[in-house]
N, C-alpha and C positions, 0 to 999 in steps of 0.2 A: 428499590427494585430487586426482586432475585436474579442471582447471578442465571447469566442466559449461558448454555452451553450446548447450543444447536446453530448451526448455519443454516439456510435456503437456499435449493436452487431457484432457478428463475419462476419454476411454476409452484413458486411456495413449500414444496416438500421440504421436510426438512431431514437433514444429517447429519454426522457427526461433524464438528469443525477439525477435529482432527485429521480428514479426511482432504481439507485442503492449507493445512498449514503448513508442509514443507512448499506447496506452490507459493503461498505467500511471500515467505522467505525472500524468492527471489524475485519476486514481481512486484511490489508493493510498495519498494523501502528503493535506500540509495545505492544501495552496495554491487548490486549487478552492474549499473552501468557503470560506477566508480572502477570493476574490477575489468570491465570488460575494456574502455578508455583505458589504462594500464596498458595492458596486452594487445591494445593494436600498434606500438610500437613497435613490438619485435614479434617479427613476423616469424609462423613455425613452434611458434613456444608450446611444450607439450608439460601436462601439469600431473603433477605426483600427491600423492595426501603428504599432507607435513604436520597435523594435529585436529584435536577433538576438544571439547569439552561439552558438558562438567565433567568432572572426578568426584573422585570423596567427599572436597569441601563444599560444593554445594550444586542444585541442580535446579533442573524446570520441570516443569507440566505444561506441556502441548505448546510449546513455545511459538508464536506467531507471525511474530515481524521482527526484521533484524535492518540495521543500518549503520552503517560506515559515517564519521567525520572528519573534515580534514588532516587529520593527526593519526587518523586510523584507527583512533578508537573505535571498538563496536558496542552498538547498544542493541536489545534483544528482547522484545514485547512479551515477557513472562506471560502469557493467557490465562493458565491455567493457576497461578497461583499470584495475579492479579499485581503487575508489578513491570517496573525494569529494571535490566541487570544490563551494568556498564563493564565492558572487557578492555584490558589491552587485544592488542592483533595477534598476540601470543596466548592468549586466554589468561592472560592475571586478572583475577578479580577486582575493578576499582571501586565500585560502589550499587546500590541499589535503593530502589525506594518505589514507596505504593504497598497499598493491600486493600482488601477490597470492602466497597461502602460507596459511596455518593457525595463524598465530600472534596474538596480541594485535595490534589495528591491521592485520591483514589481511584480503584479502578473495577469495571465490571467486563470484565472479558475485553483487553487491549490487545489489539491486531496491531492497524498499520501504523507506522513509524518513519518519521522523516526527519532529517538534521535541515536547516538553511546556514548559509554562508558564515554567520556569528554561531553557530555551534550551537543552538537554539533547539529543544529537541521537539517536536509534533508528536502527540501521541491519540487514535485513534479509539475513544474508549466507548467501543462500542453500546456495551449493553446500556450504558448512562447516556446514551443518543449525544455526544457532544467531544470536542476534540477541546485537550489540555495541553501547554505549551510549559517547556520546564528550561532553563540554564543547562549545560553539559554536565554538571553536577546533583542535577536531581531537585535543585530549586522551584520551587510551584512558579510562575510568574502570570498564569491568565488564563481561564478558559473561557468557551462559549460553545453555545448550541444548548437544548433539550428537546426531547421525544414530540415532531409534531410534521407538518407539511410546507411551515411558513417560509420564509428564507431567513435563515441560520439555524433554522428548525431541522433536525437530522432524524430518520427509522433506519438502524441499524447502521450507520458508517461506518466502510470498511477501509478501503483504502485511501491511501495520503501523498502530495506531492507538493515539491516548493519549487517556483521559477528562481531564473538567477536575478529578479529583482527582489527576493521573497515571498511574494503571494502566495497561498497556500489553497491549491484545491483538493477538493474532498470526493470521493463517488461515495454519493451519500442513498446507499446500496437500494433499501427498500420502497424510499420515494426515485426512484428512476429517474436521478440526476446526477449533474454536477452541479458544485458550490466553490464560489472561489470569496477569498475573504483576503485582507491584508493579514502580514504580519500578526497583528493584534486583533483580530479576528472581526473588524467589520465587512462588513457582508458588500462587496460587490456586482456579483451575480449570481444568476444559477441561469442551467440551461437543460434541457431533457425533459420527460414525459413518458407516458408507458407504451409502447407500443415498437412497429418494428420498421417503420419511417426513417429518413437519414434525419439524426438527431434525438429521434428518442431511444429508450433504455427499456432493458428488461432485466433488473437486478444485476448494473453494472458493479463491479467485486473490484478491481484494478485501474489503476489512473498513473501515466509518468508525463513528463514534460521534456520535450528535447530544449538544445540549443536555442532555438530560434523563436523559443515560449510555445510551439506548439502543442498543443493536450490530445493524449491517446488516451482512448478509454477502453478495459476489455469489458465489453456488453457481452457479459454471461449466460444469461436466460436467451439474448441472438444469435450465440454462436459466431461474433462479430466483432472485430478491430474497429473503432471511431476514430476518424481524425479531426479535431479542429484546431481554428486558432487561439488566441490565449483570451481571446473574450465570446471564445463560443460560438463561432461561425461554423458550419459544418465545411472540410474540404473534402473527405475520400469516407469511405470502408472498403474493407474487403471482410473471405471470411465465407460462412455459410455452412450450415451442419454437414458434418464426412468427417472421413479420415483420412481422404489424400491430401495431398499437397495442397496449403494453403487454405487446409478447412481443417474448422473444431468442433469439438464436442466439450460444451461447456469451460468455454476460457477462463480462467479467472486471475490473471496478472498479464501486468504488460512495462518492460524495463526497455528505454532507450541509450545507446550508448552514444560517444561524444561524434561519431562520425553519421548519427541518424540512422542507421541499424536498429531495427526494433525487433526485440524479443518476448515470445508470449509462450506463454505454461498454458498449455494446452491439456488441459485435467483431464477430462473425460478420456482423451486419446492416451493420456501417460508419455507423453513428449512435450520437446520444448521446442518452436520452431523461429526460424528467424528470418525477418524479410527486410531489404535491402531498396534504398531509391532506383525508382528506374525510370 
């Protein structure tokens, strides 16, 4: 397959993917709500830069998805140069791996990223329509999915998330669904459809999972937050094209923190917004 280097929005057009890779960043992966659960301890905390990377010794192209592990390492969906790169929290370099192709340990334009509980990494390889699972060191150990409509069949997966039993769901972006698979990636469900009903999708981009196994999805193409429970039952949305309060313009990430706090990168608008149980 050639390497794809185009995103969609909901109504097919397409863009550069550069254009929503800093959203991803924090929408997609673990490390928002890891960072955000941190800081609702001390209340008042006001945050300062304390570092960058790369440097000199090496860098990225259009870097995609980023995620935090128990240890605090971070790992970092190289996109553009078909790969991940594993950091300390200080930015030392630990390791990397992947380049691009179709094989085991390759990769065609890798987005979203997720660690589960054993340090297991998820990795979102988009343009190969199929999500690859690695050891925290970069070990292949299983992939599945390829290009189709079936279930565990993926068009364009972007985003990735794991409950605290492991399960791993997928917004598997251009079939206007979700997919949840074990671990090992058998296929348990899928839920969604095209359209703008509660439950279906219009090129959903973002997926996280709270506490309580619930699944958020940002419905991109709806301008719209999903809520279900962890086997797809629809409970809420909110949402609806604008730019006031509580409306988007093309969502495309959504990160929950440990108190049920949900935060969505509201792309279109160029904010980040955050809504709260009530």
């Amino acid at each position: 397959m050639q390497s794809v280097k185009m995103m969609y929005r909901g109504d097919n057009s397409a863009i550069p993917l550069a254009i929503c890779v800093l959203v991803l960043v924090a929408a997609t992966c673990a490390v928002l709500p890891a960072l955000i659960a941190d800081s609702q301890s001390l209340p008042g905390n006001t945050y300062t830069f304390a570092l960058k990377w790369p440097n000199q010794q090496w860098s990225f192209k259009e870097p995609c998805g980023v995620a935090v592990d128990g240890l605090g390492d971070v790992y970092v969906a190289d996109w553009g140069n078909d790969r991940i790169q594993k950091f300390t929290s200080n930015s030392v370099f630990l390791t990397a791996w992947g380049n691009g192709g179709s094989g085991p340990g390759q990769f065609n334009a890798p987005c979203g990223i997720a660690i589960d509980g054993s340090g297991d990494v998820y990795v979102t390889d988009m343009g190969n329509d199929r999500i690859q699972k690695f050891t925290s060191n970069g070990v292949f150990l299983t992939q599945w999915g390829s290009g189709g409509t079936g279930p565990g069949q993926f068009s364009w997966p972007e985003g990735v998330a794991v409950d605290g039993v492991g399960d791993i769901y997928v917004a598997d972006t251009l079939n206007n669904r979700v997919q949840e698979f074990t671990s090992e990636g058998v296929f348990l469900r899928g839920w969604g459809s095209q359209g703008k009903g509660n439950g279906q999708f219009n090129a959903p981009c973002g997926v996280a999972v709270d506490g309580f196994g619930n699944v958020y999805v940002a419905d991109t193409g709806n301008n719209r937050i999903q809520k279900f429970t962890s086997v797809g039952v629809f409970l809420t949305v909110w949402g609806g094209l604008g730019s006031g309060d509580g409306q988007f313009s093309s969502p495309w990430g959504v990160a929950v923190d440990s108190r049920g706090n949900v935060y969505v990168a509201d792309t279109g608008n160029n904010r980040i917004q955050k809504f709260v149980i009530s």
